[in-house]
N, C-alpha and C positions, 0 to 999 in steps of 0.2 A: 921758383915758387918760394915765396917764404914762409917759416917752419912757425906753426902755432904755437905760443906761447901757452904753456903748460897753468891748466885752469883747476888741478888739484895737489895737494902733496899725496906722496905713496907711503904706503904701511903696508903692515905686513897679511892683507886680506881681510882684516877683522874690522873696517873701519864702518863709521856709520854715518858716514857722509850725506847726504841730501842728495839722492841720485832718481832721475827720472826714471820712471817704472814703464815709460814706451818703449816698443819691441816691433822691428821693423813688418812684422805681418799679424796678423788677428788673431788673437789665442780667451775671444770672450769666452766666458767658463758658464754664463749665467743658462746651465740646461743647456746650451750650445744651440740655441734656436730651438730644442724639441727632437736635436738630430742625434746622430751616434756621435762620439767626442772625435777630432780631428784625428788620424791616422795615424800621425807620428806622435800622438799620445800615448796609444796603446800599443806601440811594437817597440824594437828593440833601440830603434835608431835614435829614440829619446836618450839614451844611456850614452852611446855614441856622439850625439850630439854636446851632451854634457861634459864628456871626456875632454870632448875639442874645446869647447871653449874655456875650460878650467885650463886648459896647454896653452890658450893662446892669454888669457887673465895672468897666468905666470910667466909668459915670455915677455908679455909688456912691464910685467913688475921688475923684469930684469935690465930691461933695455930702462927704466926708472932708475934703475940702483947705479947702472954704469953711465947713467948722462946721457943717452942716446934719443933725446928728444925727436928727432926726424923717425928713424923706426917705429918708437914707442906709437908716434901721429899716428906714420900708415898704417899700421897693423890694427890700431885702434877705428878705424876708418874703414879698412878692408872691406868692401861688398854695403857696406850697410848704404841706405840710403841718406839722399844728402840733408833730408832735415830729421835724421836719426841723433842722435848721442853718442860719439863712439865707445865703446868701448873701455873699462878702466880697470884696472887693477884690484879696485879696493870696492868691488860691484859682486853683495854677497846674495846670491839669486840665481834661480834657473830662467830658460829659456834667454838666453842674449846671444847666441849664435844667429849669424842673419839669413841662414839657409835653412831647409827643411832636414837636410840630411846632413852630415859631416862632411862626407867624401865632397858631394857638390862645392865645399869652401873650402878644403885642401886643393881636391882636382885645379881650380881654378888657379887655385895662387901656382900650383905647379907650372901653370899656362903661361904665366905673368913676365913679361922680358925685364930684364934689369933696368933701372933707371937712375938719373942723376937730379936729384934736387939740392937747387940753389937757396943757402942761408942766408938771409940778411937781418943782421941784428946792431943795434942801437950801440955803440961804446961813446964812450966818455961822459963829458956834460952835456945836456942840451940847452939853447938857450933859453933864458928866463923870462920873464913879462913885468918883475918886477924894477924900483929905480934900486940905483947906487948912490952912493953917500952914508955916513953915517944915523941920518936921520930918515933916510931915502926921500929928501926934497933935493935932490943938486942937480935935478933934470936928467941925470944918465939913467941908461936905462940899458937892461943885457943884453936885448937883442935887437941891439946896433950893434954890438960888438962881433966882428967877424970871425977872431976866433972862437967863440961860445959858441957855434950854428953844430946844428948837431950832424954826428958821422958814423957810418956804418963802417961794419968788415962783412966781408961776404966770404964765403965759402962751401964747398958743391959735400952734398952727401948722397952717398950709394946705396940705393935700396936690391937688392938681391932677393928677391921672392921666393926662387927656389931652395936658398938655404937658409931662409927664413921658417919654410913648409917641414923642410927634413929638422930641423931644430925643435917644431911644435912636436913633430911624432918622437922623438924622443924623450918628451917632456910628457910626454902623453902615456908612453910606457911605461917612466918612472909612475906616473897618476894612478893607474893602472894598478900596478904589480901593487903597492901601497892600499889601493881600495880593493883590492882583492885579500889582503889579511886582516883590515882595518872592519870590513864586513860580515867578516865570523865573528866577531861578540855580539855584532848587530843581529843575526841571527841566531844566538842562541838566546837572545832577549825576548827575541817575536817567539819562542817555540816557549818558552817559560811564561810568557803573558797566554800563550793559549793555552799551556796544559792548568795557568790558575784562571782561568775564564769558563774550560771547558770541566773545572772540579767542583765538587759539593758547594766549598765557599769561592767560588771564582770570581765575583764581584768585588768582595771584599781584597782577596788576594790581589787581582791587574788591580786596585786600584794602590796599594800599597809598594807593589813593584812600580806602577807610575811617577808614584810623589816622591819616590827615595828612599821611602825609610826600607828596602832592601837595596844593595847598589847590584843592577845587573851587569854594568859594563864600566871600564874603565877608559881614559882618551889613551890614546898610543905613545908610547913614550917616545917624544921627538926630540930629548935632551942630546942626544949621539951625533947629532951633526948630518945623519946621514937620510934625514927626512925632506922631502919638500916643502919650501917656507911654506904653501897653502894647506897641511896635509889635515890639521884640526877644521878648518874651515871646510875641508873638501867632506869629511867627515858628516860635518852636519851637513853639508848641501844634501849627500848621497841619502842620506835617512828620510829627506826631506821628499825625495826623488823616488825614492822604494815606496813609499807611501802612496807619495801621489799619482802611480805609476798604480798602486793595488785599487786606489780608491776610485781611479778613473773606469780601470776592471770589471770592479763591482758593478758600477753604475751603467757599463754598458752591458751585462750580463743579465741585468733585469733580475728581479726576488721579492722576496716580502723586505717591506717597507723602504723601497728603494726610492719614492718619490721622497720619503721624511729624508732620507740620507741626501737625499739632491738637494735640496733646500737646506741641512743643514750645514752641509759641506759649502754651498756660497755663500754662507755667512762665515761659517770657523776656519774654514781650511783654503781655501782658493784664495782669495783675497790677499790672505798672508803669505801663499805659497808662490804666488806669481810675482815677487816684488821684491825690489830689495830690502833684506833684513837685517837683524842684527843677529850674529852667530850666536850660537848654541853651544859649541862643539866644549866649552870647558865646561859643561854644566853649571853656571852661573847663570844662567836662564832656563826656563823650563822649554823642554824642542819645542818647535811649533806640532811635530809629528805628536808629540804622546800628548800636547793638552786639547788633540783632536781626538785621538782614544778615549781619553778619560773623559771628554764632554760627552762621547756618543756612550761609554760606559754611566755616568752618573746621571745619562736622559732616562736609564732604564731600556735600553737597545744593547740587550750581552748576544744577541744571534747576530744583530749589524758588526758587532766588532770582531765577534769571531769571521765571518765573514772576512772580513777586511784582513786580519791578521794571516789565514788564507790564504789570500791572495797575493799578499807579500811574501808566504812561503813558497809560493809559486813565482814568482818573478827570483828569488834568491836561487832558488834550482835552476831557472833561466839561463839567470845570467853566470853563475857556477858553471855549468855547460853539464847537467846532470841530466839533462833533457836532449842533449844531443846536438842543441841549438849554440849555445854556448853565446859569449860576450861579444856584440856587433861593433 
C-alpha cells in the first residue's frame, strides 16, 4: 500500500489550522433531543478518553518530528471510520478519540498483529509536457524522451501495534503526572472565584478575577526541558474539559433556571467547546471556560455560576481520588 502523502505541516500543538470539527459518532449538544446528556459525558471515562487521545496527538507529533510518515498515517487512521479525518497533531479540541471509552482503542490496538506496508514514492524527474528548444518551437518535446519517464523506490515499513499501544500509555502517564500538578492552580482559581461570588461584593470581585486585573494562575514553567511538547496546550484543553464536564452536571441535575443555562450554554459554550480552537493556555486569549463564566456572571445569573463552579469542585475531588473514586 502506498503511504499518504503528508496533507499538513506539524507544530508544536498550538496551531490553527483549518480542521474539520466531524467526530466519528454524534455528540449533538443542542438539549440532546430533550434527553439526559450521553453517558460518557457525565462519568469519569470523558477524562480517560482525553488522556488517550492527547497520548496518541503527541505520539503522532513524534513520529512527525522523526519522519515516520507510515506510523504517523496508521495511528492517525486507527479505528476511525473511513470517511473520518484522521487524526492530527496540531488538532486543539476535545472529543477526537473514535471510541466511547479509552480501553476499547488501547484493548484493540493490543489485539492488532504486526504488519508490513509497502512504500512507493516518486524520485527523480518526471516527465514533462512541455517542447525543447530554446524558444520551445523545435518540435521536441519531454516526454518522448525515455529517460525523463518517471521512477519509483519502494520500500516495506513495519507497523508494530503492540509497541505502538505501550509507547501511548507511557506518554499517557507523563500527561498525567503533569495535569495532576498543572491542576492545583486550576483549583485554587475555582475556590477563590467562589469564595468572591459567594461574598458581599462577589459580582464585582469573579468578575475582576475573570478579566485579569487579579492574576489567579500562572502557565507552568516548561523552560526545563523536562515538560511535554503539548503540556500548555494540554492545560487549556483540561480547563476546557473541567468545565464542560461541571456544566453538563448542572444541566443534568435539574435547578432553578436550568432551561436559561441550556440555551445559553448552546450558544456560548458548546459550540466553542466541541471544535477545534485556538489555545488559550498562554493567556493571550481569553479561555473559552472563563468568558462562559463571566457571560453567565454579567446576565445577572451569580446562583447559575455558583452552581457551576460547584460542580467543578466536585469533579476536581473526582478526579483527585478525594472521593475514593479517583482518575479513570
Amino acid at each position: 500500500t502506498a503511504a499518504r502523502a503528508p496533507t499538513f505541516a506539524a507544530n508544536d500543538g498550538r496551531g490553527d489550522a483549518s480542521i474539520p470539527d466531524s467526530v466519528p459518532f454524534d455528540l449533538t449538544h443542542a438539549a440532546w433531543g430533550g434527553k439526559p446528556p450521553p453517558k460518557d459525558l457525565i462519568e469519569d471515562t470523558a477524562l480517560s478518553r482525553f488522556l488517550t487521545q492527547r497520548a496518541v496527538q503527541l505520539q503522532i507529533y513524534y513520529f512527525e518530528f522523526n519522519l515516520d510518515e507510515t506510523s504517523k498515517t496508521w495511528l492517525g487512521e486507527f479505528m476511525r471510520p473511513q470517511e473520518a479525518d484522521r487524526l492530527r497533531s496540531d488538532y486543539h479540541g476535545l472529543e477526537m478519540l473514535p471510541t466511547k471509552d479509552s480501553s476499547s482503542f488501547v484493548g484493540r490496538m493490543l489485539t492488532e498483529p504486526d504488519s508490513n506496508v509497502l512504500v512507493k514514492k516518486p524520485m527523480g524527474c518526471a516527465a514533462g509536457t512541455g517542447n525543447g528548444g530554446l524558444f520551445g518551437d523545435s518540435g521536441y518535446k519531454r516526454s518522448q524522451n525515455p529517460y525523463l519517464q518517471q521512477k519509483y523506490f519502494e520500500y516495506t515499513d513495519e507497523i508494530r501495534p503492540v509497541k505502538i499501544a505501550n509507547d501511548l500509555m507511557l506518554i499517557r502517564e507523563q500527561i498525567t503526572e503533569e495535569m495532576g500538578d498543572d491542576l492545583k492552580p486550576f483549583r485554587a482559581e475555582n475556590t477563590a472565584l467562589l469564595t468572591a461570588l459567594e461574598g458581599s461584593t462577589g459580582t464585582v470581585d469573579a468578575l475582576k478575577l475573570l478579566s485579569g486585573e487579579e492574576v489567579l494562575t500562572t502557565p507552568p514553567d516548561v523552560s526545563q526541558g523536562d515538560s511535554s511538547p503539548f503540556r500548555l496546550a494540554n492545560l487549556d484543553l483540561i480547563r476546557l474539559l473541567v468545565t464542560r464536564q461541571a456544566l453538563t452536571t448542572t444541566l443534568k441535575n435539574d435547578g432553578p433556571r436550568t432551561e436559561w443555562l441550556r440555551e445559553f450554554s448552546n450558544t456560548k459554550f458548546y459550540p466553542l467547546s466541541m471544535q477545534h480552537s485556538k489555545w488559550t493556555a498562554g493567556w493571550d486569549l481569553e479561555p473559552i471556560c472563563d468568558e462562559f463564566l463571566r457571560g453567565v456572571i454579567e446576565a445577572g445569573e451569580r446562583d447559575v455560576a455558583v452552581r457551576l463552579l460547584r460542580a467543578r469542585e466536585t469533579i476536581f475531588r473526582r478526579w483527585a481520588g478525594e472521593d475514593g473514586l479517583g482518575m479513570v
